[in-house]
Structures are given as structure tokens and as C-alpha cells.
FIKEPA-621512 format. One record per residue (C-alpha): x, y, z; residue in three letters; residue number from 1. Coordinates in steps of 0.5 Angstrom, whole numbers, plus 2048, in hexadecimal, padded with zeros to 3 digits. Layout:
@x->X, y->Y, z->Z, r->Ala, k->NUM
...
//
This chain:
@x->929, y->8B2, z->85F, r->Unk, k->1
@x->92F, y->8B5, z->85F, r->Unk, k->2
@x->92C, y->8BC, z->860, r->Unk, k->3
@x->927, y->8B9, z->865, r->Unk, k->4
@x->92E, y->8B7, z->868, r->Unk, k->5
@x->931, y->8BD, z->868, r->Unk, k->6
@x->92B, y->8C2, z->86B, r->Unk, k->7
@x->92B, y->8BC, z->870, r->Unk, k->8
@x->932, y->8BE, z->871, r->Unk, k->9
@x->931, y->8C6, z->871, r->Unk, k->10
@x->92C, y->8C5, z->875, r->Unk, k->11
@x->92F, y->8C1, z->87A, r->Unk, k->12
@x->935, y->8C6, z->87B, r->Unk, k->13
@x->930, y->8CB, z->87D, r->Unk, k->14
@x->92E, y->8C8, z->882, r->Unk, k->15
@x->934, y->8C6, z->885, r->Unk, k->16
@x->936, y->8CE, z->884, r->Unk, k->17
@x->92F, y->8D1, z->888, r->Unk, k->18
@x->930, y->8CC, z->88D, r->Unk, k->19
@x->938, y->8CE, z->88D, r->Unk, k->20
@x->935, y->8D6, z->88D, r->Unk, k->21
@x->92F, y->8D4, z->891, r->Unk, k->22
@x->934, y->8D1, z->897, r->Unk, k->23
@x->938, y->8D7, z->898, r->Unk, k->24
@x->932, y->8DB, z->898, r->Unk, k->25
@x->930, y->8D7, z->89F, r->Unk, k->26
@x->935, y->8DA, z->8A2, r->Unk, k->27
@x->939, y->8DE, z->8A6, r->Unk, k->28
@x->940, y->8DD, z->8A6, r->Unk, k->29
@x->945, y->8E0, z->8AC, r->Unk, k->30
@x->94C, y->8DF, z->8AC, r->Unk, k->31
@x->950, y->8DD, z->8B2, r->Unk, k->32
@x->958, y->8DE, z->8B2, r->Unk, k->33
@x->95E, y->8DC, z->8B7, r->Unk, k->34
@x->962, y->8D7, z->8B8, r->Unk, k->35
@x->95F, y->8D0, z->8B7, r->Unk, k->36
@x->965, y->8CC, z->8B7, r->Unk, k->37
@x->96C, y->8CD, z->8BA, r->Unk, k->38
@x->96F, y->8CF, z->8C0, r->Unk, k->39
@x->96A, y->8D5, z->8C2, r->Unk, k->40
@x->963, y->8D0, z->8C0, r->Unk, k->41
@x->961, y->8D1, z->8C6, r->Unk, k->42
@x->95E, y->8D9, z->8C5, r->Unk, k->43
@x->95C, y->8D5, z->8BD, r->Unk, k->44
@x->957, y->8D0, z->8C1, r->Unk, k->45
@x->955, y->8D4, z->8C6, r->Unk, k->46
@x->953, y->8DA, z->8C1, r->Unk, k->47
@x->94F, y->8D4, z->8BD, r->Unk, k->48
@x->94C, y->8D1, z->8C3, r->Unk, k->49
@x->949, y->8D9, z->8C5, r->Unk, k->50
@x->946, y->8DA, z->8BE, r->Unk, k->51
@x->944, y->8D3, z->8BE, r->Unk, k->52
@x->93F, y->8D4, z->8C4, r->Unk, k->53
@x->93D, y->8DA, z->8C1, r->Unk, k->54
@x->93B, y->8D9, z->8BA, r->Unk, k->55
@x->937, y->8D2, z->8BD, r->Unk, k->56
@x->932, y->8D7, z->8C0, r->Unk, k->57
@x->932, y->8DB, z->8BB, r->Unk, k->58
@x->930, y->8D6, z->8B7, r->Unk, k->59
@x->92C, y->8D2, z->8BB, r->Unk, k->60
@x->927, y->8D9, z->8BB, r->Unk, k->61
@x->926, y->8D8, z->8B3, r->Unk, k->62
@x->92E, y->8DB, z->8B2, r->Unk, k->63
@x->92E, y->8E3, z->8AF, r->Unk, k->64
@x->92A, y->8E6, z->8A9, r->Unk, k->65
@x->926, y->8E0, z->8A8, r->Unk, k->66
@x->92D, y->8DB, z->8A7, r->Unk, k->67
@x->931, y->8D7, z->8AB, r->Unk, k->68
@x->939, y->8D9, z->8AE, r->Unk, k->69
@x->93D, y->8D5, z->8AB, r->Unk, k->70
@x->945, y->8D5, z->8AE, r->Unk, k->71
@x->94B, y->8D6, z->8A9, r->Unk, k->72
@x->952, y->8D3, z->8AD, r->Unk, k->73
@x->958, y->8D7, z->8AB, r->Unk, k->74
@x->95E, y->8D5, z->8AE, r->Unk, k->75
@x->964, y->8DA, z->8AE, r->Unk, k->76
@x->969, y->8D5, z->8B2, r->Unk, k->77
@x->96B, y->8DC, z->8B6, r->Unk, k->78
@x->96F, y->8DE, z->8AF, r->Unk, k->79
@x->96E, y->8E5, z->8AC, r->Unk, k->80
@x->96F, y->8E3, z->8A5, r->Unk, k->81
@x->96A, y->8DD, z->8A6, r->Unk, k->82
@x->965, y->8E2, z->8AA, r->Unk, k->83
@x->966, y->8E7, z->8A2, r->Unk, k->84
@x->963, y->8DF, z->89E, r->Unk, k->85
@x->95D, y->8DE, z->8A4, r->Unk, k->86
@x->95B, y->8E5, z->8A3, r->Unk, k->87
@x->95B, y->8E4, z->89B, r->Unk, k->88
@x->958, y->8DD, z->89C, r->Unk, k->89
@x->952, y->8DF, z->8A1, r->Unk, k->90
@x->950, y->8E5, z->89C, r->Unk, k->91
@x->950, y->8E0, z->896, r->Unk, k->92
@x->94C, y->8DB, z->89A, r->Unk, k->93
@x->947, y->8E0, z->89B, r->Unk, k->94
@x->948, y->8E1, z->8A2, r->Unk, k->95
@x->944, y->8E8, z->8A3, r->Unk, k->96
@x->948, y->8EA, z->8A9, r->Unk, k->97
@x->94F, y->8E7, z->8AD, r->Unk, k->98
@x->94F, y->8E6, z->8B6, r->Unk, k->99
@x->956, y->8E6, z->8B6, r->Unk, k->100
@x->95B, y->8E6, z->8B7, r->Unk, k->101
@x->95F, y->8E5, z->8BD, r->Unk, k->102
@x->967, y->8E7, z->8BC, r->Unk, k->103
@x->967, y->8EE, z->8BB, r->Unk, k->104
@x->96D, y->8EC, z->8B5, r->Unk, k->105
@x->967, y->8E8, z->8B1, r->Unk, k->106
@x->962, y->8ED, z->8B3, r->Unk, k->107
@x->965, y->8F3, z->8AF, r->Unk, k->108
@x->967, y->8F1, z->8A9, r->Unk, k->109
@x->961, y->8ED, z->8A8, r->Unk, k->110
@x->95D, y->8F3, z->8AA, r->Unk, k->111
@x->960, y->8F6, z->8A4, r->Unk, k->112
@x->95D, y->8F1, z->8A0, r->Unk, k->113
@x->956, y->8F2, z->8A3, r->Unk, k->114
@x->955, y->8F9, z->8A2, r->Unk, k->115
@x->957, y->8F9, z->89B, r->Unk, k->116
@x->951, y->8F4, z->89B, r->Unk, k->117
@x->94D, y->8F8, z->89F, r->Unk, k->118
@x->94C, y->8F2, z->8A4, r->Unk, k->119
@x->94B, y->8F3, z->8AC, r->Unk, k->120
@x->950, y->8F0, z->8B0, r->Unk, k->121
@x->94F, y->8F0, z->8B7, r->Unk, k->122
@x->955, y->8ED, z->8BB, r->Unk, k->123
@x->954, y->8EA, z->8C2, r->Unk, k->124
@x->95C, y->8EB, z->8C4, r->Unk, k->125
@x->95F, y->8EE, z->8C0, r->Unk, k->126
@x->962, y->8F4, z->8C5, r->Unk, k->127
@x->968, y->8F7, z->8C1, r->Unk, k->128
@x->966, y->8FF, z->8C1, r->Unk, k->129
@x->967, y->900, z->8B9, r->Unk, k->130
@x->961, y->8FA, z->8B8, r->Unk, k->131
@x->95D, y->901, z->8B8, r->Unk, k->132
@x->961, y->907, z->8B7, r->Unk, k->133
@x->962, y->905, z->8B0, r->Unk, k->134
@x->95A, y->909, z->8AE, r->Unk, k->135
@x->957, y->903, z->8AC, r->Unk, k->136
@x->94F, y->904, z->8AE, r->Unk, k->137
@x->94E, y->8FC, z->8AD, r->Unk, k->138
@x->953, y->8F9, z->8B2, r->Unk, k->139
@x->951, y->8F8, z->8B9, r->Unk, k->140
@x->953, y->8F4, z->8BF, r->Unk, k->141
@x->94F, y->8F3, z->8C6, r->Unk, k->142
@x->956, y->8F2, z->8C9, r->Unk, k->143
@x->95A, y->8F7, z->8CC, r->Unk, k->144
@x->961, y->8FB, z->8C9, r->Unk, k->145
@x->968, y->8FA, z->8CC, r->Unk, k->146
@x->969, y->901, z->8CD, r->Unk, k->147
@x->963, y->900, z->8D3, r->Unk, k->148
@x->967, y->8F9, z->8D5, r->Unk, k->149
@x->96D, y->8FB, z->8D6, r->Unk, k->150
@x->96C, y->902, z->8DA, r->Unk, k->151
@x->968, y->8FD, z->8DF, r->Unk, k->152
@x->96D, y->8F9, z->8DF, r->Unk, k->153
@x->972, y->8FE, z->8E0, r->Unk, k->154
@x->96E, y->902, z->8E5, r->Unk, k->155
@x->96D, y->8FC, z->8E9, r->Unk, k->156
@x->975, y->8F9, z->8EA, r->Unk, k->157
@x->976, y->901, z->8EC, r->Unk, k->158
@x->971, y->902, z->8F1, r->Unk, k->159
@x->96F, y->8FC, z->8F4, r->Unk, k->160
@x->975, y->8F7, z->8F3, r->Unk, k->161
@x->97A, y->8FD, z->8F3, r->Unk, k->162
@x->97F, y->8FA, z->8EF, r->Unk, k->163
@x->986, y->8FD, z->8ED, r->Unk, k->164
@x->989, y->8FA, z->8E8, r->Unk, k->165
@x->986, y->8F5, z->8E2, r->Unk, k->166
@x->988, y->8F1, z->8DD, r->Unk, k->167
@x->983, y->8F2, z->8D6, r->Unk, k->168
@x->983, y->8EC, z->8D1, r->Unk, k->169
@x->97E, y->8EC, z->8CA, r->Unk, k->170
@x->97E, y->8E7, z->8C5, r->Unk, k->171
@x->97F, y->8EB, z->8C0, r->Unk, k->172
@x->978, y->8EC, z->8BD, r->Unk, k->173
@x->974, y->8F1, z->8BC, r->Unk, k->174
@x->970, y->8EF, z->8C2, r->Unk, k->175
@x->976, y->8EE, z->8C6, r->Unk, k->176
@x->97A, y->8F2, z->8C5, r->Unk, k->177
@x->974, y->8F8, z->8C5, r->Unk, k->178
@x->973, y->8F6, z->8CC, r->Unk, k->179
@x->97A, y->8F6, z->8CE, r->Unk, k->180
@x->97A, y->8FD, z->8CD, r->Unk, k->181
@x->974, y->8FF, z->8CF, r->Unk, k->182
@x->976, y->8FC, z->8D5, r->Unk, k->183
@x->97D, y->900, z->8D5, r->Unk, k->184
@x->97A, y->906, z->8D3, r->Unk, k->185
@x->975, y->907, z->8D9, r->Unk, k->186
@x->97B, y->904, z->8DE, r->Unk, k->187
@x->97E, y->90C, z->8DD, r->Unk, k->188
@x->984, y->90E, z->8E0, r->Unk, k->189
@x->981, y->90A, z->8E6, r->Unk, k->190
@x->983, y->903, z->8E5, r->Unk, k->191
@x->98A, y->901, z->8E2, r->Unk, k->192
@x->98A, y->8FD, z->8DD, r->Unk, k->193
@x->990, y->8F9, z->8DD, r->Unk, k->194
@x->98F, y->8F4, z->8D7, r->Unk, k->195
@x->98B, y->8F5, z->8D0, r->Unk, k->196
@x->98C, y->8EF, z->8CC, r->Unk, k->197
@x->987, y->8EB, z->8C7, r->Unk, k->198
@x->987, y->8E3, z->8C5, r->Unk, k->199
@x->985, y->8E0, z->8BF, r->Unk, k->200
@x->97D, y->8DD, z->8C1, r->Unk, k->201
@x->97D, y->8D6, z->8BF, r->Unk, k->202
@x->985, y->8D4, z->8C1, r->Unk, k->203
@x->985, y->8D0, z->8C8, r->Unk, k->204
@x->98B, y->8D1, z->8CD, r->Unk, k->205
@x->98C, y->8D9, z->8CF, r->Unk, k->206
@x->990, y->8D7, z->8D5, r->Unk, k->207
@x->996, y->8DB, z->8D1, r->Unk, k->208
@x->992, y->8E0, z->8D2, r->Unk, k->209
@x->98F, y->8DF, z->8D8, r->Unk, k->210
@x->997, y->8DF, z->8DC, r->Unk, k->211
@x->99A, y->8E5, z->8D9, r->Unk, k->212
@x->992, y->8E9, z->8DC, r->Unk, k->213
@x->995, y->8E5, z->8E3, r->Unk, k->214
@x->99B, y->8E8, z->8E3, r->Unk, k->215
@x->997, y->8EF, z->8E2, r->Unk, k->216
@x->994, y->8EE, z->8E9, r->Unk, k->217
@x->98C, y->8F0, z->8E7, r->Unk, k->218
@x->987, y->8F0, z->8EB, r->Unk, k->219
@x->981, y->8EE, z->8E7, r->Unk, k->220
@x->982, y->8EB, z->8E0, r->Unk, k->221
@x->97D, y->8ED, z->8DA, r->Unk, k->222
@x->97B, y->8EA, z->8D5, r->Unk, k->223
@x->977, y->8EC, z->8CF, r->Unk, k->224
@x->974, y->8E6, z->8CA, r->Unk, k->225
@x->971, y->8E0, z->8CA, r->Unk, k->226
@x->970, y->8DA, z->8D0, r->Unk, k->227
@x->974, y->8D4, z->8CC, r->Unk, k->228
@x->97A, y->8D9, z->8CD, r->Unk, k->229
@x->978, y->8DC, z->8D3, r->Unk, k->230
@x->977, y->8D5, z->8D6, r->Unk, k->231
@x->97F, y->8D3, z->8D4, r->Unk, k->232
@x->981, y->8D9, z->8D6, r->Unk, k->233
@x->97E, y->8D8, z->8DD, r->Unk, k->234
@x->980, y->8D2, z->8DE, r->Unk, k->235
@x->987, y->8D2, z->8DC, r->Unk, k->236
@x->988, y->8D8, z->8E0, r->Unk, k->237
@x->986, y->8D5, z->8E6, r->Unk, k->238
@x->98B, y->8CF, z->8E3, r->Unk, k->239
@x->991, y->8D4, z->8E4, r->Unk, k->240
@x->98F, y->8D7, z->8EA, r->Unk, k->241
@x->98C, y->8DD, z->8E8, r->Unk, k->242
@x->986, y->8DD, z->8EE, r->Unk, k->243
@x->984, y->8E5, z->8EC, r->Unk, k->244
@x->97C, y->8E6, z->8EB, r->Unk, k->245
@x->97A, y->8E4, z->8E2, r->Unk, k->246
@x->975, y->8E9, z->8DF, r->Unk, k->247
@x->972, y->8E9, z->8D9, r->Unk, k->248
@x->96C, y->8EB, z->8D5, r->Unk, k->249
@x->965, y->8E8, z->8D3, r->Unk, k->250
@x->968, y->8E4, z->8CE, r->Unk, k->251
@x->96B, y->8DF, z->8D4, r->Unk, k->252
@x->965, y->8DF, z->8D8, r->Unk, k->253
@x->963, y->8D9, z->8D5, r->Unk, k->254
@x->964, y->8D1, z->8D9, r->Unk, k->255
@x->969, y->8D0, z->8D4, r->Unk, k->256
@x->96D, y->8D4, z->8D6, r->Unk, k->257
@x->96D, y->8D0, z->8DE, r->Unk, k->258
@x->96D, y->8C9, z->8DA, r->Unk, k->259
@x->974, y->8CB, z->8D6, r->Unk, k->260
@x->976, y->8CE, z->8DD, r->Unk, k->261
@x->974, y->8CA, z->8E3, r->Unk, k->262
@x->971, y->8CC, z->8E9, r->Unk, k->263
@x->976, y->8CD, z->8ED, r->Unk, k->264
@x->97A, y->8D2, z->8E8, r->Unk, k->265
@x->974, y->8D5, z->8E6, r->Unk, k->266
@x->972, y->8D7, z->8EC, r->Unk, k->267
@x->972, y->8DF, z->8EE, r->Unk, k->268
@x->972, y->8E1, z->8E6, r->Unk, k->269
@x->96E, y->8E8, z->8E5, r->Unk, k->270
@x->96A, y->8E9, z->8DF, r->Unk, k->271
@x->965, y->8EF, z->8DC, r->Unk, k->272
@x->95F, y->8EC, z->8DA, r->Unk, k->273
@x->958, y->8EF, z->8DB, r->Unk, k->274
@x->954, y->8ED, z->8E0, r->Unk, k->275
@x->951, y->8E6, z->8E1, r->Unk, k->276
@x->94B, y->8E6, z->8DE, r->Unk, k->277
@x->949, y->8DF, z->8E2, r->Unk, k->278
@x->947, y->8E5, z->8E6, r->Unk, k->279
@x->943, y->8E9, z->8E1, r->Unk, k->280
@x->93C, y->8E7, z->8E2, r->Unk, k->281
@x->93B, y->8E8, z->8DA, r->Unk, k->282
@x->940, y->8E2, z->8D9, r->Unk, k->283
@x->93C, y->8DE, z->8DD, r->Unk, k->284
@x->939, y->8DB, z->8D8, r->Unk, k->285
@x->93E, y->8DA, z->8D2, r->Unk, k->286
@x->942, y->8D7, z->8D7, r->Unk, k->287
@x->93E, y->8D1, z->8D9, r->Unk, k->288
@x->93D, y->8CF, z->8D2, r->Unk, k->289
@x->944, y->8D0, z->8D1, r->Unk, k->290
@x->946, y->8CB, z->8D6, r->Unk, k->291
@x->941, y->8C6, z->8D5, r->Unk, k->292
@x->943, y->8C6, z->8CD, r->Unk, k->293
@x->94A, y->8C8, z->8CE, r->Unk, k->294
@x->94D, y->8C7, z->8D4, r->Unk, k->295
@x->952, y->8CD, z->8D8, r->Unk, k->296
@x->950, y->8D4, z->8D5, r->Unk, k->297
@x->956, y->8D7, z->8D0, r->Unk, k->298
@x->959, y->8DD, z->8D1, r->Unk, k->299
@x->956, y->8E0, z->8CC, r->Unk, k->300
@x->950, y->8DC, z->8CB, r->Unk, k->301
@x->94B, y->8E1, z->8CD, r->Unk, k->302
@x->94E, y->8E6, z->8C9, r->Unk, k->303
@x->94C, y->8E2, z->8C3, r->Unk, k->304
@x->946, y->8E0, z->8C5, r->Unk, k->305
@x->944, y->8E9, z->8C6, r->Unk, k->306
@x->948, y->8EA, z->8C0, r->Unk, k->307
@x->944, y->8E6, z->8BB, r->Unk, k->308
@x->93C, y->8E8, z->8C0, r->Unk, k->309
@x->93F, y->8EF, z->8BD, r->Unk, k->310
@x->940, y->8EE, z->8B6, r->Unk, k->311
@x->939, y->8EA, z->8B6, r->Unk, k->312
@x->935, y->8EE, z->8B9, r->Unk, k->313
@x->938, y->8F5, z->8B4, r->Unk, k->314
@x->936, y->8F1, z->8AE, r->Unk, k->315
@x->92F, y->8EF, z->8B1, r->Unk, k->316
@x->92E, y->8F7, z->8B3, r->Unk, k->317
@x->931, y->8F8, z->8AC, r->Unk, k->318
@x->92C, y->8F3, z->8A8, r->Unk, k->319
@x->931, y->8F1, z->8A3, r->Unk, k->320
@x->939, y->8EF, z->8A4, r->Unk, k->321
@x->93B, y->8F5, z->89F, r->Unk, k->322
@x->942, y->8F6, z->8A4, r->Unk, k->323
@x->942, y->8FE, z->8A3, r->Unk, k->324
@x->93B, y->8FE, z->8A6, r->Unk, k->325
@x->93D, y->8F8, z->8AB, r->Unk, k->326
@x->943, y->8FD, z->8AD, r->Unk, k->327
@x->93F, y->902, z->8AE, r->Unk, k->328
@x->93A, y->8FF, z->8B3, r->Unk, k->329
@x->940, y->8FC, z->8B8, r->Unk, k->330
@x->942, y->904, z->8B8, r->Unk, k->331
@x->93B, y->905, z->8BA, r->Unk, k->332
@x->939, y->901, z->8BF, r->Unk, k->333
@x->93A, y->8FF, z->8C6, r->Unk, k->334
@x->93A, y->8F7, z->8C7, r->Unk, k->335
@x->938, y->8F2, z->8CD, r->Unk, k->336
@x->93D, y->8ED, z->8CD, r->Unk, k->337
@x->940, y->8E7, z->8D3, r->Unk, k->338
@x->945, y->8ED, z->8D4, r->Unk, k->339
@x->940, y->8F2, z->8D6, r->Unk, k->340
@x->93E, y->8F9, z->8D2, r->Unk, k->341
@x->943, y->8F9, z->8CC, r->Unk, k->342
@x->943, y->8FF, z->8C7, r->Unk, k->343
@x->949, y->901, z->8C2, r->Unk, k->344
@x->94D, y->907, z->8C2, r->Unk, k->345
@x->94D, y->90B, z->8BA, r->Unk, k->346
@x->954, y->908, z->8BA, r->Unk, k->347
@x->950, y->900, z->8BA, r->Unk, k->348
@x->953, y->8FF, z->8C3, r->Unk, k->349
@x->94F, y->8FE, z->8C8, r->Unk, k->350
@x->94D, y->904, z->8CC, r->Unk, k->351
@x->951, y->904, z->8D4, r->Unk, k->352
@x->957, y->900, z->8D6, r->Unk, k->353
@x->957, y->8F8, z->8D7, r->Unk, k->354
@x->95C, y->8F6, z->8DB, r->Unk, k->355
@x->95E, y->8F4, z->8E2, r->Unk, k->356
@x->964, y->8EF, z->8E4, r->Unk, k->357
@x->962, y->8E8, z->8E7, r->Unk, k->358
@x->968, y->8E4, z->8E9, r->Unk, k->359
@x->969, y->8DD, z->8E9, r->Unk, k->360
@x->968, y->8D8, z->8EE, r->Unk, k->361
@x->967, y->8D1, z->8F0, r->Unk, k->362
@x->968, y->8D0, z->8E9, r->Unk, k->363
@x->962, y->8D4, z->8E7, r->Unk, k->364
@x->960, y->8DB, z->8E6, r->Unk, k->365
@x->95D, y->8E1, z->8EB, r->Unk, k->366
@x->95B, y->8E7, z->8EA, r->Unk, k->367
@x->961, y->8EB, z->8EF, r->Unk, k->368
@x->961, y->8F3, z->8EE, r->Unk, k->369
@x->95D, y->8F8, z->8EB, r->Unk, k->370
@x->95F, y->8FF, z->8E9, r->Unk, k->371
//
């Protein structure tokens, strides 16, 4: 009996141990990083919800390679530090490529994660210029750089606002503060700049700030960060009586940013962005879905859910996950997705220059200048 017992035993625990093997063989894990809680939540979701949409096509078609897509969440809370654990936690999990991340400061160190594994990662708003400079054949993003996000920017307060004097402020981070300078750097000789200064992200009252800019007289306010401090920054400004024009890059572009501002302080704020793919009939489609499931499209909703079509259709052209040859395969290829024809540089950036300012009105975003 005590030897039937124990090859019950056994046998019982192989089966738990085929059933655990035979699970992960079903399916095909992809990680999805950003921000899901804090402050900068908002760009998180929007990435969720995108990739969302997508991986129930997929898998209402029968999934890829004969398995199911299965989503693993990695929430970096916008911290570098967190980002390093995610990236180790997603490659642990088994996740066999990353959609992600969002702020450029968690993007570069957990890439560096990413390629010791050699593991796609395909950021959809990552724009810091160093994200692909580094040589790393695995790393993507479908948005665009900085270094193109501020010449527009630049080009457009020289040639159609004529400004003369600005003040810039970033927030310090390598988003920010790579924007700000970007945005400087094309200003040239032409536009003085009479105050460059940074604030902490995350702190509330910047009206210290704000007055020693008032008394230097500019005649627009740049900022480079996020749409938390953008939207402080913009109302307590206009608390202090400084009614000079705001503007701020994609990372602000979002209803946030209105909500924390109000309307009327908002209003006549520039922003770099691409173009509203409201009017891109490829987009037409994700859209509707998106607002029958979701609600309002994110910013950087599309660009997730073009992200994760990309990554998905390489490993269905490669026939098998193995990240060198999936790596190859988005090298390789020209895709279709929501935002047009897409295809990557041997640098891992999307070929061409994305952006065009919008500036916000009736508290709602529109499309203003194109270069």
C-alpha cells in the first residue's frame, strides 16, 4: 500500500508539472510597461487599453503560432529604478518581447535590460534621441525623436509667432530637460532666451518660479515635462498674472492636463504632437472600438496598439519567438498599422518627422500649424 501510495504520488506530481509546462506552451506572453499607477497613470492605461484592443484581435483569430497572447503588466510608476525591476520581472515572467516604456528616463535603463536578454522592446512614446543612439539593434519606438519635436517647435515660434524673447523651463528629467534643450538649441541666436531653469517633477507650487520668469518679461513660456506639472504650471501662472502663451511638447497633450488647468487657463496653449489620426482613414477602425470599449482616445493609445501589431506580426513572419530573429524581421519589414505605413530606421526610429503643433482651445485639442 505504501508503495502504491507513493507512485500515486509521483505520478500526480508529474501531472501538475506537464499541465504547468503544457500551460506556458499555449501561449505567448508580451509585456506591457508604463506607468499604471501615480500621477502619469493616465499615459499607463492609455498603453493598456491600445495593446488591449489589439491582442483581442489577435486572439479572436486563433492567436500567433497556434497559441493564445497572454498581456504581462509591468507598472514602473514613471521611476527609473522601478522601470531596471519591471524589465528583470517581465524577462523572468517569460515575456518574449516588451511594449513599452513611456518616459524616456524608464526606457533607457530598462532597455539596457532588454538587450543583455536579447528581447524586442518597441517603445510607443519614448522620444529622448539617446533611446536609439546607443546601438542597440532590439530597441524601437513608433514615435518620433525630440531632436524633431523641438526644431518644430523652434521653427514654429520663430517663423509664424515671431517671437523674441522666451522663457524655458524642464522638469528635470531626461525627457524634459532633453526637450528643453532641443528646443533652445533651434532657437539659435534668433530668440533670447531670458530664463532656463528646472523644477522638480512631482512638487505643486512653482509660483516662486513663475514670478522671478514674470519679472524677466518673456514672451512665451516653454516647458518641457509632463502634463501634471504642465497643468500647475499653466494655472498658477495665470493666478500671478502671467498671461504670456504656454507651450509644451506631447508629453502634455493630454485631457489631464485641461482638467488640472481649467478651460479657461488653458486655452491658446501650443503643443508638438503628430497629426490627429482622427483624420487618418487607417485609424478609423481602432478608434471606434476604442470608444465603444474605452471611452476618449489616449494620446498614446494608437501608438501602443501599432506597437504591439508590429511586434506580433514579426514574430508570425519569423514563425518562432526567438528575439534575434524577431529583431531582424522588424528591421526588415514595412508595416501597415492605424497611423499609416510604418517602417524602422537601422537605428530602431521611424523613418520621417512626425510632428505638427496643435494648440488647445474650448478645452479641447486642434490641430494649428504644420511645417
Amino acid at each position: 500500500m505504501k508503495r502504491f501510495l507513493i507512485f500515486l504520488a509521483a505520478v500526480f506530481s508529474l501531472a501538475i508539472l506537464f499541465a504547468g509546462c503544457k500551460k506556458k506552451e499555449d501561449v505567448i506572453k508580451i509585456g506591457i510597461a508604463g506607468p499604471m499607477t501615480g500621477a502619469q497613470a493616465k499615459m499607463g492605461t492609455d498603453f493598456r487599453n491600445g495593446v488591449t484592443i489589439a491582442v483581442e484581435e489577435w486572439n479572436s483569430k486563433g492567436g500567433i503560432l497556434g497559441k493564445k497572447i497572454e498581456m504581462v503588466i509591468g507598472d514602473d510608476q514613471a521611476d527609473p529604478k522601478q522601470a531596471v525591476a519591471v524589465a528583470n520581472k517581465l524577462i523572468n515572467d517569460g515575456a518574449v518581447g516588451i511594449i513599452g516604456h513611456f518616459n524616456s528616463s524608464c526606457s533607457i535603463p530598462a532597455s539596457d535590460v532588454y538587450n543583455r536578454s536579447g528581447i524586442p522592446m518597441i517603445s510607443p512614446g519614448s522620444t529622448n534621441p539617446q533611446i536609439t543612439e546607443r546601438g542597440y539593434r532590439g530597441v524601437f519606438r513608433v514615435c518620433g525623436r525630440d531632436d524633431q519635436q523641438g526644431k518644430v517647435a523652434a521653427d514654429f515660434v520663430k517663423t509664424k509667432l515671431k517671437i523674441k524673447k522666451v522663457a524655458i523651463i524642464h522638469d528635470k528629467t531626461t525627457y524634459g530637460q532633453g526637450l528643453a534643450d532641443e528646443f533652445k538649441k533651434n532657437l539659435g541666436g534668433d530668440v533670447e532666451v531670458v530664463y532656463y531653469g528646472g523644477i522638480t517633477q512631482g512638487d505643486k507650487d512653482f509660483k516662486t518660479v513663475l514670478t522671478s520668469i514674470k519679472d524677466k518679461k518673456p514672451e512665451m513660456i516653454y516647458f518641457g515635462g509632463i502634463y501634471p506639472e504642465t497643468g500647475l504650471l499653466v494655472k498658477q501662472a495665470r493666478e500671478i498674472n502671467v498671461a504670456v502663451p504656454f507651450m509644451s511638447g506631447d508629453g502634455s497633450i493630454d485631457p489631464k492636463f485641461v482638467e488640472i488647468t481649467g478651460d479657461k487657463a488653458a486655452e491658446g496653449t501650443y503643443l508638438t504632437f503628430s497629426p490627429d489620426p482622427k483624420n487618418i482613414p487607417a485609424a478609423k477602425g481602432f478608434i471606434e472600438k476604442y470608444n465603444a470599449k474605452f471611452g476618449e482616445l489616449g494620446p498614446y493609445s494608437v501608438y501602443a496598439y501599432d506597437a504591439i501589431n508590429i511586434l506580433l506580426t514579426a514574430i508570425k513572419e519569423a514563425g518562432i519567438t526567438d528575439g534575434k530573429a524577431v529583431i531582424e524581421k522588424l528591421h526588415s519589414m514595412e508595416f501597415s498599422g492605424a497611423l499609416g505605413k510604418i517602417k524602422f530606421t537601422d537605428k530602431g526610429d521611424v523613418t520621417g518627422s512626425p510632428y505638427v503643433i496643435w494648440i488647445t482651445k474650448n478645452g479641447k485639442f486642434e490641430e494649428y500649424w504644420k511645417p
